[in-house]
C-alpha positions in Angstrom: 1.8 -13.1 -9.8 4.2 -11.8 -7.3 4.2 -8.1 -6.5 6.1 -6.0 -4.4 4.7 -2.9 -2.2 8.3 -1.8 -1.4 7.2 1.4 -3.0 4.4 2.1 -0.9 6.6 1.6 2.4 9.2 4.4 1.0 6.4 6.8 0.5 5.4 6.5 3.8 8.6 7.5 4.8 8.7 10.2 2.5 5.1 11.4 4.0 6.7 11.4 7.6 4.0 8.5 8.1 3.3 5.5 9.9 1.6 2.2 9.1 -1.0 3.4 11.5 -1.5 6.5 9.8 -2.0 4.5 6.5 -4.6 2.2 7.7 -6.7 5.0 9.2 -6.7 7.1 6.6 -7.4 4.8 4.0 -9.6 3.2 6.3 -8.2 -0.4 5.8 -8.1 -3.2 8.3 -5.0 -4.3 10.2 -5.3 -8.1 8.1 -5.2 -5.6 4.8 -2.0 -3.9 6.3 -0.6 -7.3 7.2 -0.7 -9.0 4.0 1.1 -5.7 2.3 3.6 -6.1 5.1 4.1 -9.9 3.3 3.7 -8.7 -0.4 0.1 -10.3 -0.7 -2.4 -9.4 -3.5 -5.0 -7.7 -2.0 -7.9 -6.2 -3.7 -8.0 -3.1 -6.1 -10.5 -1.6 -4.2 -8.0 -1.1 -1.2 -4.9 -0.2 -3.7 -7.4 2.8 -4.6 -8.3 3.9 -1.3 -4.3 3.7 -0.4 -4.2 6.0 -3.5 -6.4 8.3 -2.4 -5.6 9.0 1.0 -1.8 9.2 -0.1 -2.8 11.5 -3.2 -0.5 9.2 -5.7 -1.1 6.6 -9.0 -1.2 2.7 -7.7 2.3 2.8 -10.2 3.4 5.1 -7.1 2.9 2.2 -4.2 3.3 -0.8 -6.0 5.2 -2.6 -9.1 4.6 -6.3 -10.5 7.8 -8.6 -10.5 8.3 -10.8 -12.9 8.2 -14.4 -12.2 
């Protein structure tokens, strides 16, 4: 199911923050942060924990494209 996190990188933008800032903050390892980069799946747990450290809904950093 391919997904794209384009949303997540223009919220970072909008935050005045880096990918750095992200992973630190949400406490997620450079691999995790790599495979968003590439529009991987990665776990729910870690799409919650971006949630949380950027105070939005997982509608707000991501979006499933259709195939």
């Amino acid at each position: 199911m391919p997904v794209s996190y384009n949303k997540l990188w223009k919220l970072l933008i909008d935050k005045n923050m880096k990918r750095t800032d992200l992973r630190e903050s949400a406490k997620i390892s450079t691999g995790t942060l790599a495979k968003l980069g590439k529009n991987q799946g990665v776990s729910t747990d870690v799409l919650v924990r971006i949630c949380r450290a950027l105070e939005c809904d997982i509608g707000d950093i991501m979006e499933v494209l259709p195939e």
